[in-house]
C-alpha positions in Angstrom: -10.7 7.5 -22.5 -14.3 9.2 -22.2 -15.3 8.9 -18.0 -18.4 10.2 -16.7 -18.8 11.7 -13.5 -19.9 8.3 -12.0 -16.6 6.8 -13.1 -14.3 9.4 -11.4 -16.3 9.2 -8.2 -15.8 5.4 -8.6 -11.8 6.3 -8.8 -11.9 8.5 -6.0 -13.7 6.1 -3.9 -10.9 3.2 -5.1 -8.1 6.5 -4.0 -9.8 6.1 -0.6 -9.2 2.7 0.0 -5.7 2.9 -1.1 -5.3 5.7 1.0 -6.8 3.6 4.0 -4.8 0.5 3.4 -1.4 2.9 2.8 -1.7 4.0 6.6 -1.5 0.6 8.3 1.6 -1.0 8.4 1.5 -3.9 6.4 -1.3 -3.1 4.0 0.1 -2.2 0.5 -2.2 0.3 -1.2 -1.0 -1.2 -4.4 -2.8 -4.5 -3.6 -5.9 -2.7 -3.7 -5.0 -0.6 -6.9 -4.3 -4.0 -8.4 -7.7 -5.9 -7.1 -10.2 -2.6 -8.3 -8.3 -2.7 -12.1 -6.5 0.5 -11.9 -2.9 -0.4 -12.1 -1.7 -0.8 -14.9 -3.7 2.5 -15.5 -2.1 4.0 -12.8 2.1 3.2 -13.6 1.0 3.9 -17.8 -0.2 7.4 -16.0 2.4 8.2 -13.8 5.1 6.8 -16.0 3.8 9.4 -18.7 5.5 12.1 -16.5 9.1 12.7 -18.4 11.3 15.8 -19.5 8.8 15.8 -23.3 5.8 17.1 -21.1 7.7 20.6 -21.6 7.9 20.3 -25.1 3.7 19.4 -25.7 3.4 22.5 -23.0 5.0 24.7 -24.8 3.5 23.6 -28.1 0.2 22.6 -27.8 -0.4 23.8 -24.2 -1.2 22.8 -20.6 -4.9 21.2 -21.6 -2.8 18.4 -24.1 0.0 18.0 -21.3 -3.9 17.2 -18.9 -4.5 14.7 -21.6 -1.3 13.2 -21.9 -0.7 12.5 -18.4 -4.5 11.0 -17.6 -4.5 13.9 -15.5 -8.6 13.5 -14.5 -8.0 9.6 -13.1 -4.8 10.9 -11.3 -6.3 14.0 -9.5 -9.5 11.9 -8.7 -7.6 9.0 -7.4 -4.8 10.9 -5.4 -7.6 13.1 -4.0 -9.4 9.8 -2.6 -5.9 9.2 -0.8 -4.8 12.1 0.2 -8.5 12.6 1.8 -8.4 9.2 2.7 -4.8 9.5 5.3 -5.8 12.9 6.1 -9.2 11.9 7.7 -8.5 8.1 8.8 -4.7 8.8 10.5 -5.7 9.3 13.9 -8.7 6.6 13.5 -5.9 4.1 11.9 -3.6 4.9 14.9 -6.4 4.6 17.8 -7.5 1.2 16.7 -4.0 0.0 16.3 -3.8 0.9 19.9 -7.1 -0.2 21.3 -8.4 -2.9 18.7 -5.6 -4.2 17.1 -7.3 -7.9 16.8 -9.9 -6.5 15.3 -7.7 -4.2 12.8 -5.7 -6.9 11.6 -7.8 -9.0 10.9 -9.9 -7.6 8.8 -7.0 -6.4 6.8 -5.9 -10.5 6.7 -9.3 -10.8 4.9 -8.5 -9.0 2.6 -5.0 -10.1 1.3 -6.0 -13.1 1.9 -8.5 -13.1 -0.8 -6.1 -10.7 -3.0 -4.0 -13.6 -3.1 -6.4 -15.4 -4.8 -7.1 -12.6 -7.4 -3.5 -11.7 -8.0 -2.8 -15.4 -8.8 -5.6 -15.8 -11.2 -4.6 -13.0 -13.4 -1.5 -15.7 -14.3 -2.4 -16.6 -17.6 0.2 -19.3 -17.8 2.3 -21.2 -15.4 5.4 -22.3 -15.2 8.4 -23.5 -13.5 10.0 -20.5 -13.5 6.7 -18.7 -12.1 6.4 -20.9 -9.1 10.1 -20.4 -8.2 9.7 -16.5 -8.6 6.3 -16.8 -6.2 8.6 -18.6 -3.9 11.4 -15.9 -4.1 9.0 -13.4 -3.8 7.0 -14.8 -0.5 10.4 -15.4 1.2 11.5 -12.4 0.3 8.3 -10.5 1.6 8.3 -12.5 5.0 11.9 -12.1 5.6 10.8 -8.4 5.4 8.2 -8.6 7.9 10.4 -10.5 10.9 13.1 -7.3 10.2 13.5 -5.1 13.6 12.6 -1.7 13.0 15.3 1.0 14.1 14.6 2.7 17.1 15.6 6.0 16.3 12.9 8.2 14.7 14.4 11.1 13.0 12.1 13.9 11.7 14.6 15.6 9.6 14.2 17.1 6.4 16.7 14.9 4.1 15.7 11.9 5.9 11.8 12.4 5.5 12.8 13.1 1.8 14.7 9.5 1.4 11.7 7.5 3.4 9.4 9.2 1.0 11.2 7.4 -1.9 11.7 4.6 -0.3 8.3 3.8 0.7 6.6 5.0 -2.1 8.3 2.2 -4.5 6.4 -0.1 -1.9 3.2 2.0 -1.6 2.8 0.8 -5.2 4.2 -2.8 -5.0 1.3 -5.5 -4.2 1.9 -7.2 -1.2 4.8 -4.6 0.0 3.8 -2.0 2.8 5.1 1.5 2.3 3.6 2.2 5.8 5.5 -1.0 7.1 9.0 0.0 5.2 8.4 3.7 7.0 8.3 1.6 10.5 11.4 -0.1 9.3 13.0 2.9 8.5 11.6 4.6 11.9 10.1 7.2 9.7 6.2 5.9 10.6 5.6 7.9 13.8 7.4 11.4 12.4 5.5 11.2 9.4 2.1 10.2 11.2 2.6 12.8 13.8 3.3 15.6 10.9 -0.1 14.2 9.0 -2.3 14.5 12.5 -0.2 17.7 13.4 -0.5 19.1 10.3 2.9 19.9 10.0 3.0 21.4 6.3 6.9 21.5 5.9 7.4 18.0 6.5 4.4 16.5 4.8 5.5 18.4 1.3 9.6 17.1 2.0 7.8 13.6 2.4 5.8 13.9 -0.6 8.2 15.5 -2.5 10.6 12.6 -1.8 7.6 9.9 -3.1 7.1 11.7 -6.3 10.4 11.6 -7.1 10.6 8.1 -6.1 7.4 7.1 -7.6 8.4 8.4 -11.7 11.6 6.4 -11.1 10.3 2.9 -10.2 6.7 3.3 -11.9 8.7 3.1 -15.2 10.6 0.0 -14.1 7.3 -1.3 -12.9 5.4 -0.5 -16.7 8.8 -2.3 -18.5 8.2 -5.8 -16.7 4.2 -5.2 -17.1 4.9 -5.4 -20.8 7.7 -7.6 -21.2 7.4 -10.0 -18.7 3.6 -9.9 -16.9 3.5 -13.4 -15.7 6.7 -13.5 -14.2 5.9 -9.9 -12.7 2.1 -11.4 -11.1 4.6 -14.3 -10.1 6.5 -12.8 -7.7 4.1 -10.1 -6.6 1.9 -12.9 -6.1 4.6 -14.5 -3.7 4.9 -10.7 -2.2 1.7 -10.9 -1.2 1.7 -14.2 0.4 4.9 -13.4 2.5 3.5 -10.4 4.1 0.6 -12.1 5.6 2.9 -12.7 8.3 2.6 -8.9 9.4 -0.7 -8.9 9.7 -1.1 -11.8 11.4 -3.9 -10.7 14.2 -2.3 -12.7 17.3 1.6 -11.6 18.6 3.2 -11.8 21.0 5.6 -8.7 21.9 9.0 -9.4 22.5 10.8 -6.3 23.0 9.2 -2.8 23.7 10.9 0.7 22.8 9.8 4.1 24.1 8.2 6.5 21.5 9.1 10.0 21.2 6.0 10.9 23.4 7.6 8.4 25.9 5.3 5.6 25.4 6.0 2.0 25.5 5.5 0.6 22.3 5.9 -3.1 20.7 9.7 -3.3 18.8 9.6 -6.8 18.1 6.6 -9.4 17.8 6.0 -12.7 17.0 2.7 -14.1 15.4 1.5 -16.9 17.9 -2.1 -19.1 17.3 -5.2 -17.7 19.1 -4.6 -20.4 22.2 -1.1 -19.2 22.9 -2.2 -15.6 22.6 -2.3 -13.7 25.9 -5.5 -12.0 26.7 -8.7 -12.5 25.3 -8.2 -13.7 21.4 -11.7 -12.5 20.2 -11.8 -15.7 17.9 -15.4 -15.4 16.7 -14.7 -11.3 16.3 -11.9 -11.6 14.4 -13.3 -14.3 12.3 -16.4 -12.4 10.6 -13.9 -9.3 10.7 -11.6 -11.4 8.5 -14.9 -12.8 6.1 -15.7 -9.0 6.1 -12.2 -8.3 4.4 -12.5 -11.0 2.5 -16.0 -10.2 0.8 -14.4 -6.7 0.3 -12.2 -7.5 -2.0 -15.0 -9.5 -4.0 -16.6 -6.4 -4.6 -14.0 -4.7 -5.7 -13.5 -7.2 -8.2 -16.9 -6.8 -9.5 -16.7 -3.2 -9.5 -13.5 -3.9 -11.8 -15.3 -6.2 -14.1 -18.2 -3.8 -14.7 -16.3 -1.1 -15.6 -14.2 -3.8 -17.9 -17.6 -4.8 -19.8 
């Protein structure tokens, strides 16, 4: 595919938003691959990773291994997110702490109109599709009321097995990797390595995602091509269910200590704006949420340009 330099700062620009959306918890960076028209792109590139790239190597040399792999759109788009968590870590993190009204509901916007896209690229519906959409949004909510272990272990193998753990989510629609890392209590030892630029950890945790990421993007390509109704079905439903994370209003219901020794919410309930204690910022939160939304619409566009 012939890209001009527009194109690829287009990619890198859609990299940054999934890297933005990958760092809060409950935000799948895979939505927003999905909503710009990269992902299919993106599993068909990163499934082209496989044991015959040594073979074209050795053959015809590292510039047709480039080509075979879609190696421009991958290093543009993985540069936008690894720029993207770099630089918006310790931003994501202070307005999760000071704002998080404000945080979440912009990001509600914005699933909530990726819903909406998602479901329309269902070119047929059926019985089965609806019960798979249910499936999946019970599966995805169940998900989000889960308590999150309390221990937060920074070790090497188990920063290895969250990276390929949440990495299969990263790229789900609708599924959090960020959220699965809290679930796992890997969130706060990988944040802390990313702001404290621990290099050791950061390269155990990505190694751990690349190897989990050519296993289940090839899983991912199968049901694209065999069953891609069924597969916009369910990550349809996934999408739905984990509205309930970023619900803007909770109410905490257990706190845990941190490993700096702050008191931090464990478990939370989503409540309505009236029963919400403190001041809800209703009107805030509102054009926040319409800003999310109307996000997402661009993105779209942006998609359908580069379509015609």
């Amino acid at each position: 595919m012939n890209r001009s330099i527009k194109d690829y700062i287009v990619i890198f620009l859609k990299g940054i938003s999934m890297g933005a959306a990958d760092v809060v918890p409950g935000v799948s960076g895979g939505t927003i691959a999905f909503i710009s028209g990269i992902y299919e792109e993106l599993l068909t590139s990163i499934s082209s990773f496989n044991l015959g790239l040594i073979k074209v190597l050795k053959s015809e040399g590292l510039k047709s291994v480039w080509k075979k792999v879609n190696g421009n759109f991958l290093a543009a788009l993985f540069a936008g997110i690894f720029i993207s968590v770099i630089s918006l870590a310790k931003l994501i993190e202070s307005l999760l702490e000071h704002h998080p009204i404000f945080l979440w509901s912009f990001f509600f916007g914005l699933v909530l109109a990726s819903i909406i896209y998602v479901a329309k690229q269902i070119s047929s519906w059926s019985f089965i599709s609806f019960l798979l959409l249910a499936m999946g949004a019970a599966l995805a909510y169940y998900i989000t009321t889960l308590n999150p272990l309390v221990s937060e272990s920074s070790s090497i193998v188990f920063l290895f097995i969250a990276g390929m753990i949440a990495i299969c989510a990263m790229i789900l629609p609708g599924i959090s990797g960020s959220f699965i890392l809290v679930l796992l209590g890997a969130y706060k030892p990988v944040l802390n390595a990313v702001n404290n630029r621990d290099i050791v950890s950061i390269l155990v945790f990505m190694i751990g995602a690349i190897v989990g990421l050519l296993s289940f993007s090839r899983l991912l390509k199968w049901l694209f091509a065999k069953y891609k109704n069924y597969t916009l079905a369910i990550l349809t439903g996934f999408i739905i269910g984990s509205l309930n994370k970023i619900w803007p209003w909770k109410e905490t219901i257990t706190w845990r200590t941190n490993s700096k020794g702050v008191e931090v919410p464990l478990k939370q309930l989503s409540v309505s704006p009236n029963s919400f204690e403190g001041d809800p910022q209703v009107l805030y939160a509102m054009l926040l949420a319409l800003v999310g939304f109307a996000f997402i619409f661009i993105l779209e566009r942006l998609a359908k340009d580069k379509n015609s």
